[in-house]
TIKOL-916582 format. One record per atom (N, C-alpha, C, O): atom name; x, y, z; residue number from 1; residue in one letter. Coordinates in Angstrom, 3 decimals. Example, Ala and Ser with C-alpha at 12.3 -4.5 7.8 and 13.67 -1.06 7.14 Angstrom:
BEGIN
<atom->N | c1->13.190 | c2->-5.690 | c3->7.800 | seq->1 | type->A>
<atom->CA | c1->12.300 | c2->-4.500 | c3->7.800 | seq->1 | type->A>
<atom->C | c1->13.200 | c2->-3.300 | c3->7.800 | seq->1 | type->A>
<atom->O | c1->14.236 | c2->-3.319 | c3->8.465 | seq->1 | type->A>
<atom->N | c1->12.850 | c2->-2.250 | c3->7.080 | seq->2 | type->S>
<atom->CA | c1->13.670 | c2->-1.060 | c3->7.140 | seq->2 | type->S>
<atom->C | c1->12.900 | c2->0.030 | c3->7.870 | seq->2 | type->S>
<atom->O | c1->13.409 | c2->1.138 | c3->8.039 | seq->2 | type->S>
***
This chain:
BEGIN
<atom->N | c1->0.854 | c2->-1.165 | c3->0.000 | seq->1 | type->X>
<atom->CA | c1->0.000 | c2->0.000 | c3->0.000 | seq->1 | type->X>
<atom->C | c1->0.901 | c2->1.228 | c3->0.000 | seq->1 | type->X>
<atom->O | c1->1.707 | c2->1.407 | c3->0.913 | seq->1 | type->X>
<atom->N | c1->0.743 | c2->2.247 | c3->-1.225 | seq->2 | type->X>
<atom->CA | c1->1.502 | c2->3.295 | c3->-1.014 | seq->2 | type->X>
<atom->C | c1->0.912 | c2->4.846 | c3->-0.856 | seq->2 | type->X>
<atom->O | c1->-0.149 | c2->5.100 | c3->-1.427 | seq->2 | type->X>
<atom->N | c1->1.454 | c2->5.686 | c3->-0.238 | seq->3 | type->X>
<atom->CA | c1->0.028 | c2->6.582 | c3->1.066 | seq->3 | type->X>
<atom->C | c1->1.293 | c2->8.011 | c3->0.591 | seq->3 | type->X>
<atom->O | c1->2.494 | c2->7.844 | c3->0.378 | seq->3 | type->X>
<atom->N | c1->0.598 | c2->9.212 | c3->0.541 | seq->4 | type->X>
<atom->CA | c1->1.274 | c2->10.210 | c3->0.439 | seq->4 | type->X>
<atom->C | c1->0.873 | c2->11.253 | c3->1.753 | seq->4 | type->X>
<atom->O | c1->-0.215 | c2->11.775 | c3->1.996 | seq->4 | type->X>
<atom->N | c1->2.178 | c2->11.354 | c3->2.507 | seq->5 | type->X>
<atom->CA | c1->1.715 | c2->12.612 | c3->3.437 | seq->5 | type->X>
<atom->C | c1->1.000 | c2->13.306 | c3->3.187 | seq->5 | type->X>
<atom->O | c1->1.048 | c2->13.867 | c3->2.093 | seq->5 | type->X>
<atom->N | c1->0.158 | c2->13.533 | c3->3.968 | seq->6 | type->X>
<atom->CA | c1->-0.868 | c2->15.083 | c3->4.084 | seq->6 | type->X>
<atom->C | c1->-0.765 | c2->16.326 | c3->4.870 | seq->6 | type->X>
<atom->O | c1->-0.341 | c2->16.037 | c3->5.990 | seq->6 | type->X>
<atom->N | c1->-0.961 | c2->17.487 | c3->4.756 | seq->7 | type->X>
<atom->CA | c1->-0.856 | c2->18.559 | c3->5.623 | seq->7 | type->X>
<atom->C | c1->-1.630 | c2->18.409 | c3->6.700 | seq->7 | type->X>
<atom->O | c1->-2.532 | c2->17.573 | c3->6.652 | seq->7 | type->X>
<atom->N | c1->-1.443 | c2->19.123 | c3->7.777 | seq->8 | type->X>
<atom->CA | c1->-1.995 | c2->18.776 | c3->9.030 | seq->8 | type->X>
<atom->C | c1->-2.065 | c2->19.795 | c3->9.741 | seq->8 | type->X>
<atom->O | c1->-1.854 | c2->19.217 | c3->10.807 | seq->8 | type->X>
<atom->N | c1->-2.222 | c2->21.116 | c3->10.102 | seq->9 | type->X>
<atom->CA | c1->-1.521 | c2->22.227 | c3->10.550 | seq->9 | type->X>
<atom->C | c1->-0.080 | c2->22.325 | c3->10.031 | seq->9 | type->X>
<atom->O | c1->0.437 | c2->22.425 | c3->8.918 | seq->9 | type->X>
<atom->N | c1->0.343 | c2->22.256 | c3->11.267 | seq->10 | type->X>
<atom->CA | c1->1.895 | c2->22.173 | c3->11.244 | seq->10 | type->X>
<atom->C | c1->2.676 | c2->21.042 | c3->10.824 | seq->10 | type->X>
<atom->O | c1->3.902 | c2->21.049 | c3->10.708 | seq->10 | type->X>
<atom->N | c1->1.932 | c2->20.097 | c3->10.608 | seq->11 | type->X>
<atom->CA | c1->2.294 | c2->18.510 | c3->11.346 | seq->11 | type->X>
<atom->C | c1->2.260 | c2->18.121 | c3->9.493 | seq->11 | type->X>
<atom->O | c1->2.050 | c2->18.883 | c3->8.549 | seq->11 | type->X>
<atom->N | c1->2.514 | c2->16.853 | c3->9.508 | seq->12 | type->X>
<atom->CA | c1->2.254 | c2->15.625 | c3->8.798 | seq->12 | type->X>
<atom->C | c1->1.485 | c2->14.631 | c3->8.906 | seq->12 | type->X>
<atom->O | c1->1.146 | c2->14.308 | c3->10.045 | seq->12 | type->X>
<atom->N | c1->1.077 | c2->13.997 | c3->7.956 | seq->13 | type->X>
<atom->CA | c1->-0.223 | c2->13.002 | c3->8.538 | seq->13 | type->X>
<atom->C | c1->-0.090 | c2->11.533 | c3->7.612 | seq->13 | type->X>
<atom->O | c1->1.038 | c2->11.450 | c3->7.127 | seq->13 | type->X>
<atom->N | c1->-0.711 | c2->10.717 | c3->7.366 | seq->14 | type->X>
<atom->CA | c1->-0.777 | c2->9.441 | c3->6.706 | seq->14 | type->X>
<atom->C | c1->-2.494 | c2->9.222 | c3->7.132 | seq->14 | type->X>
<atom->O | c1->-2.890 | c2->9.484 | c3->8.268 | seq->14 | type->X>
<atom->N | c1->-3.257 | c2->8.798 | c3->6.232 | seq->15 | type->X>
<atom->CA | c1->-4.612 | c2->8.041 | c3->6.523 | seq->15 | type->X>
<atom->C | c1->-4.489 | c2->6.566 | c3->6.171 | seq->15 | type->X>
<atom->O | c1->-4.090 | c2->6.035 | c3->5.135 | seq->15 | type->X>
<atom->N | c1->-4.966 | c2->6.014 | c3->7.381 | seq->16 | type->X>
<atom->CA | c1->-4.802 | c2->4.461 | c3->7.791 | seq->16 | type->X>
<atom->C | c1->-6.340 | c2->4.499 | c3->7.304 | seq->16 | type->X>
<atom->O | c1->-7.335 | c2->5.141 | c3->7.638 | seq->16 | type->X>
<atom->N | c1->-6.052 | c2->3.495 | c3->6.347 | seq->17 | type->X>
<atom->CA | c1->-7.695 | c2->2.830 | c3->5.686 | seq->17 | type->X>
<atom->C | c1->-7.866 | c2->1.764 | c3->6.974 | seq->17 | type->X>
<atom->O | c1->-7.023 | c2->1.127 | c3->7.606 | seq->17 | type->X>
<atom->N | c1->-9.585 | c2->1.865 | c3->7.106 | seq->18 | type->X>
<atom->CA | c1->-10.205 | c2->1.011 | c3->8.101 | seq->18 | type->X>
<atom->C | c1->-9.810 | c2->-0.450 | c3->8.380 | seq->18 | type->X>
<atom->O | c1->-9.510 | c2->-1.070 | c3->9.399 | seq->18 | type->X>
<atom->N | c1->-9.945 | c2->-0.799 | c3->6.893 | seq->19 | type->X>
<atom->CA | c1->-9.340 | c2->-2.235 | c3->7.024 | seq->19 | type->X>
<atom->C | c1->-8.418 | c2->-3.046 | c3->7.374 | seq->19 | type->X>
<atom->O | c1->-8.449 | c2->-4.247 | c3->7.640 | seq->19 | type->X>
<atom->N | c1->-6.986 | c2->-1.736 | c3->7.337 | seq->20 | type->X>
<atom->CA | c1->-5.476 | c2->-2.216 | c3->7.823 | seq->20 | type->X>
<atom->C | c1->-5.534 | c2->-1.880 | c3->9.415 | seq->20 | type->X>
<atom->O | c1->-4.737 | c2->-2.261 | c3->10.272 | seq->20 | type->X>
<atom->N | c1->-6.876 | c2->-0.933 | c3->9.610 | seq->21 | type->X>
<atom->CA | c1->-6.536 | c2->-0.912 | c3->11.485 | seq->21 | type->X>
<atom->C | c1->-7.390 | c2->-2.302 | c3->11.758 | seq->21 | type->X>
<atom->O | c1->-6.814 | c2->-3.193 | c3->12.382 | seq->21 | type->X>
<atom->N | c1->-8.830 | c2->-2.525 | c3->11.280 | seq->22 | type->X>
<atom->CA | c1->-9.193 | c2->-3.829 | c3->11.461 | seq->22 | type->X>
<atom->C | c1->-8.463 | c2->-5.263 | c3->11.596 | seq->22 | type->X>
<atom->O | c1->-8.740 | c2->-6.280 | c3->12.231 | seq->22 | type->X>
<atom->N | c1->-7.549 | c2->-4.952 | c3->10.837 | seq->23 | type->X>
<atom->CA | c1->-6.473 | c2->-6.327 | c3->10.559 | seq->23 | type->X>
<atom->C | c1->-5.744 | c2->-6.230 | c3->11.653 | seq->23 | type->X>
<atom->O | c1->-5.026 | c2->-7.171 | c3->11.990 | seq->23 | type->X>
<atom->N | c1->-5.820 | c2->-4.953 | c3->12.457 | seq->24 | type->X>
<atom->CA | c1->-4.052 | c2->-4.946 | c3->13.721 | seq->24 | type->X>
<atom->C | c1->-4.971 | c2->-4.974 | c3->14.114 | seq->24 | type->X>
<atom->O | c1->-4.849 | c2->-6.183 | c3->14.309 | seq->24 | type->X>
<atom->N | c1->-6.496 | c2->-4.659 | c3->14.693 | seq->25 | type->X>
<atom->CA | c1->-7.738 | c2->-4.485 | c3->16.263 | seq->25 | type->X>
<atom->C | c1->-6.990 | c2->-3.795 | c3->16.459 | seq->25 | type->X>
<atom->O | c1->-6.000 | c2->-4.105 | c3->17.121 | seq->25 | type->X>
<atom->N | c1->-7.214 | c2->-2.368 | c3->15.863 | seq->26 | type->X>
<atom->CA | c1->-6.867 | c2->-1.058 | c3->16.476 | seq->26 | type->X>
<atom->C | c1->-8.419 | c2->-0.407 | c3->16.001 | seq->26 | type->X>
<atom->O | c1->-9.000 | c2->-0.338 | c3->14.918 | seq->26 | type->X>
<atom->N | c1->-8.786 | c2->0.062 | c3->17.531 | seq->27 | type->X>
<atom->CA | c1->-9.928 | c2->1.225 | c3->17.357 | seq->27 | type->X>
<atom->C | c1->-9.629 | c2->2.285 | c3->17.777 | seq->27 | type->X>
<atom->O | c1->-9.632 | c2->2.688 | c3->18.941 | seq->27 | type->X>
<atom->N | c1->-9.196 | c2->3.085 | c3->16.302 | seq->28 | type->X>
<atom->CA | c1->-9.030 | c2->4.503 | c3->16.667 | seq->28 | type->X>
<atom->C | c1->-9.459 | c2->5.608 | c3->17.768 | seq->28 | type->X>
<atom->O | c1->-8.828 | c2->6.545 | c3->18.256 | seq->28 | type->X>
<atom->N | c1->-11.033 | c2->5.043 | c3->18.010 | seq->29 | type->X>
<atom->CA | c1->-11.672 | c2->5.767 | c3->19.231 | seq->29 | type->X>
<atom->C | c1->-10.977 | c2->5.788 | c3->20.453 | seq->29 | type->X>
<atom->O | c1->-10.848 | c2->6.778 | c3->21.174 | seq->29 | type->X>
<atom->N | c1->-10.505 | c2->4.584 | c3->20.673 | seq->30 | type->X>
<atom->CA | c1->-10.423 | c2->4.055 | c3->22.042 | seq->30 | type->X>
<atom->C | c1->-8.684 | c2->3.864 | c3->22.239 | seq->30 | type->X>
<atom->O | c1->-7.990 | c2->4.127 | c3->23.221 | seq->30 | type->X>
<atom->N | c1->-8.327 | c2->3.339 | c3->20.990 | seq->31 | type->X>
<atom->CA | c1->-6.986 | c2->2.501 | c3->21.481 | seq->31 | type->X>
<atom->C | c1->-5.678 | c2->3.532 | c3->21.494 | seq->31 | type->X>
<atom->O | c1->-5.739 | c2->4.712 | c3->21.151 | seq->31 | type->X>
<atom->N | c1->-4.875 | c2->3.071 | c3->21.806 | seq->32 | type->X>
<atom->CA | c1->-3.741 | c2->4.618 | c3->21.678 | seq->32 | type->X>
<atom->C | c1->-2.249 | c2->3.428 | c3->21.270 | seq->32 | type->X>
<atom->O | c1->-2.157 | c2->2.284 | c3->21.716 | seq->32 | type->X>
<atom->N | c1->-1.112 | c2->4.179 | c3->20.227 | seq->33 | type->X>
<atom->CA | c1->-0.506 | c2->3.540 | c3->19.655 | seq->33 | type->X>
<atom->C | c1->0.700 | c2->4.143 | c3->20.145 | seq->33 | type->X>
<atom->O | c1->0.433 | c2->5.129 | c3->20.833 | seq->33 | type->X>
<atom->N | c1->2.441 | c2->3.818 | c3->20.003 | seq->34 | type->X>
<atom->CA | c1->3.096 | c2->3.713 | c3->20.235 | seq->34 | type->X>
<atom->C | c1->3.535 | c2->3.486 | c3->18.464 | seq->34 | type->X>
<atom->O | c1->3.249 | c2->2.469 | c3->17.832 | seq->34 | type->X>
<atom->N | c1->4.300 | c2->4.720 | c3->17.877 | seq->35 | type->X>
<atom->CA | c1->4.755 | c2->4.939 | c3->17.548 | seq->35 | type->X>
<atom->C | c1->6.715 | c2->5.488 | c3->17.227 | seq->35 | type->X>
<atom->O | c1->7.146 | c2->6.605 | c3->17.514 | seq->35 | type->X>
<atom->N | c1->7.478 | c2->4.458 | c3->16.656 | seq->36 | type->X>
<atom->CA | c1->8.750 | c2->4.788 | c3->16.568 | seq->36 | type->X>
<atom->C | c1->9.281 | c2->4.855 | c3->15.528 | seq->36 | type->X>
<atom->O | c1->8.643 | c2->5.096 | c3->14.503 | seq->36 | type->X>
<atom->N | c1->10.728 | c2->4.634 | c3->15.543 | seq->37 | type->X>
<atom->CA | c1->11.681 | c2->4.400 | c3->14.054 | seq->37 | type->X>
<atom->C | c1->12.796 | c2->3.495 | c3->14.527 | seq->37 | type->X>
<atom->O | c1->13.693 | c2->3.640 | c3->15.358 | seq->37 | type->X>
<atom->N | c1->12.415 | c2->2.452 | c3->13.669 | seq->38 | type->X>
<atom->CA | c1->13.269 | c2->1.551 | c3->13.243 | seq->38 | type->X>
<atom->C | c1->13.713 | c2->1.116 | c3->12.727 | seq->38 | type->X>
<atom->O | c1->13.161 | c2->0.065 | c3->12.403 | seq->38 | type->X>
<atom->N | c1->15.588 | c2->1.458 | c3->11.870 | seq->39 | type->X>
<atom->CA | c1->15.845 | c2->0.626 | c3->10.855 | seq->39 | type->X>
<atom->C | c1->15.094 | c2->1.592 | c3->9.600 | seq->39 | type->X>
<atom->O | c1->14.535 | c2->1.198 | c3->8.577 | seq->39 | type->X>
<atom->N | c1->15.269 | c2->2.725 | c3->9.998 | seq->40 | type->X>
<atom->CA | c1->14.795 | c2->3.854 | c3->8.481 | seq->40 | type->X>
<atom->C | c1->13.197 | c2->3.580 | c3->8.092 | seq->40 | type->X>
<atom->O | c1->12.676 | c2->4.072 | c3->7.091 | seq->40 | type->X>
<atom->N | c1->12.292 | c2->2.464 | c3->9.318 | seq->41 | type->X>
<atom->CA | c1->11.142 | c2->2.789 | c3->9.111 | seq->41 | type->X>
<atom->C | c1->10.340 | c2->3.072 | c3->10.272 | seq->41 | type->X>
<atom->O | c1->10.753 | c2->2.912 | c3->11.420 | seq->41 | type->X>
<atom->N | c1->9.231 | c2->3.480 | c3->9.983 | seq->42 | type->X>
<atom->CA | c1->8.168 | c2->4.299 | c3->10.954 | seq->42 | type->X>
<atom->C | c1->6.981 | c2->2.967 | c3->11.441 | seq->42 | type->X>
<atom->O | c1->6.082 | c2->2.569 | c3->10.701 | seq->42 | type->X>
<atom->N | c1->7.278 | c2->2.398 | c3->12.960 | seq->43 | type->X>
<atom->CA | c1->6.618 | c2->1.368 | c3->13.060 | seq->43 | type->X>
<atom->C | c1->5.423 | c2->1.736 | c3->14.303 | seq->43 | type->X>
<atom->O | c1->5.821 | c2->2.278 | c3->15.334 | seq->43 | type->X>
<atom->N | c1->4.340 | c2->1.495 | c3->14.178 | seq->44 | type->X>
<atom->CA | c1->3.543 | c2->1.584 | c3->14.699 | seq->44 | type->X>
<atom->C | c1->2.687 | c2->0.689 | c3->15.531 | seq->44 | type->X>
<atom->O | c1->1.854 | c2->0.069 | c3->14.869 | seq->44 | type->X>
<atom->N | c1->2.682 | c2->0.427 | c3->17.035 | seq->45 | type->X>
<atom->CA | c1->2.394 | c2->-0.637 | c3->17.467 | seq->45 | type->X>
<atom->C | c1->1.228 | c2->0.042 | c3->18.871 | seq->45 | type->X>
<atom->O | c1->1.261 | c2->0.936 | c3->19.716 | seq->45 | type->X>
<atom->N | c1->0.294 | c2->-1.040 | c3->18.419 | seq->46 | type->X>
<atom->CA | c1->-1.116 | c2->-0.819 | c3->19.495 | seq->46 | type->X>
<atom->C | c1->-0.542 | c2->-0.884 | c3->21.308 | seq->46 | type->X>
<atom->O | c1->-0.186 | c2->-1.997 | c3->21.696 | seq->46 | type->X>
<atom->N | c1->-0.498 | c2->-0.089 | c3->21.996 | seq->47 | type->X>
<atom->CA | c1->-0.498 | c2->-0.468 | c3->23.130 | seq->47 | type->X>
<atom->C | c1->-1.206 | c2->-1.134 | c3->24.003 | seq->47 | type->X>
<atom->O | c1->-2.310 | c2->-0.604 | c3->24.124 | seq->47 | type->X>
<atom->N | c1->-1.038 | c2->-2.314 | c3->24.856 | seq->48 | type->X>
<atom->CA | c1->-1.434 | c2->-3.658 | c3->25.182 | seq->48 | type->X>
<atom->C | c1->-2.345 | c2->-3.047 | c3->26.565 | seq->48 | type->X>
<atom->O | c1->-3.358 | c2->-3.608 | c3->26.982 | seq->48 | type->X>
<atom->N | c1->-1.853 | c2->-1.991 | c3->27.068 | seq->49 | type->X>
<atom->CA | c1->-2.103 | c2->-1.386 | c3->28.479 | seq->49 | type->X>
<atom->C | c1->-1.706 | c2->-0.402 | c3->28.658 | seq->49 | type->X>
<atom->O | c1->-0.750 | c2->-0.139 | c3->29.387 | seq->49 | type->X>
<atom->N | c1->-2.378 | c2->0.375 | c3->28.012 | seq->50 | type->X>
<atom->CA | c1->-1.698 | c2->2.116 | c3->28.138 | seq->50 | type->X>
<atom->C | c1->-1.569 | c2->2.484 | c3->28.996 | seq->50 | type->X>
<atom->O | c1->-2.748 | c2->2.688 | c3->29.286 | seq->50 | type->X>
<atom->N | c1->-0.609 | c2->3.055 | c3->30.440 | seq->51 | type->X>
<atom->CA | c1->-0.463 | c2->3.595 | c3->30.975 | seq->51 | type->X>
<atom->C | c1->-1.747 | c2->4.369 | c3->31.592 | seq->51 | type->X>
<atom->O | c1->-1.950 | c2->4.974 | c3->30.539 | seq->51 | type->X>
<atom->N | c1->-2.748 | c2->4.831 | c3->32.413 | seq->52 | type->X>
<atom->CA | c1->-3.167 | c2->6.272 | c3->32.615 | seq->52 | type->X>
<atom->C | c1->-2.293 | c2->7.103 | c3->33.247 | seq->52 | type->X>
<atom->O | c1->-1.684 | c2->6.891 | c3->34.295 | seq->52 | type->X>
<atom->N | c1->-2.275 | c2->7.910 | c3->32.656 | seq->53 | type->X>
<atom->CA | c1->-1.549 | c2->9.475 | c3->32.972 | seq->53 | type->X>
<atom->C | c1->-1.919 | c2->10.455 | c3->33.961 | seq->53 | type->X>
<atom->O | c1->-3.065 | c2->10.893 | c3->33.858 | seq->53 | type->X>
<atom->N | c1->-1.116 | c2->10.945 | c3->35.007 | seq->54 | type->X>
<atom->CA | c1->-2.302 | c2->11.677 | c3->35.946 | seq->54 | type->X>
<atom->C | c1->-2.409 | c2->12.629 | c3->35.487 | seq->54 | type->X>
<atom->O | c1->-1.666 | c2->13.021 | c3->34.587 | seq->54 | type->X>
<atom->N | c1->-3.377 | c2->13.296 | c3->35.972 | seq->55 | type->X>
<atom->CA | c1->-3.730 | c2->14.954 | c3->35.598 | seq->55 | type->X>
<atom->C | c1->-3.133 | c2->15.640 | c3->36.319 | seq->55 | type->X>
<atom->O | c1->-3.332 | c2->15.549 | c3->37.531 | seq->55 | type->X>
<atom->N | c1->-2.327 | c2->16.432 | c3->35.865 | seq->56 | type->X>
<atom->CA | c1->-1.391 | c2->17.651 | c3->36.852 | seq->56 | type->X>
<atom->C | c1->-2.333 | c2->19.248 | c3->36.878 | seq->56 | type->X>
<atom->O | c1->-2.328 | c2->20.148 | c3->36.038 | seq->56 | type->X>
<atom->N | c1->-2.725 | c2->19.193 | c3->37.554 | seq->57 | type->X>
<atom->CA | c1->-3.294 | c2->20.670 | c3->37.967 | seq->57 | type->X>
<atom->C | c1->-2.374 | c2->21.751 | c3->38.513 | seq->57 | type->X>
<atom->O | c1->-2.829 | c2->22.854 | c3->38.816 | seq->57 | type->X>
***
C-alpha cells in the first residue's frame, strides 16, 4: 500500500484505511498507539495497556 503525506496544521499526517486498522484491532476511538523508528522505518504498534496518565493541575 503506497500513502502520500498530508498537511496537518503544522504537522504531517498518513490516513490508515479502516481495514489495515481492522487487521491490527486497532480502534481509533479508544486505542492509543506507540509509535517509533526503526531501521529507516516508521513502526507503529497498538499499546497492550496504556499507561493512565495523571492529571497535573
Amino acid at each position: 500500500m503506497e500513502k502520500k503525506f498530508i498537511k496537518i496544521g503544522n504537522s504531517y499526517g498518513i490516513i490508515i484505511p479502516p481495514t489495515a486498522l481492522s487487521l491490527l484491532n486497532i480502534n481509533p476511538d479508544t486505542d492509543k498507539v506507540k509509535i517509533s523508528i526503526e531501521n529507516d522505518k516508521f513502526v507503529i504498534m497498538k499499546l497492550k495497556n496504556p499507561k493512565i496518565q495523571p492529571l497535573l493541575i
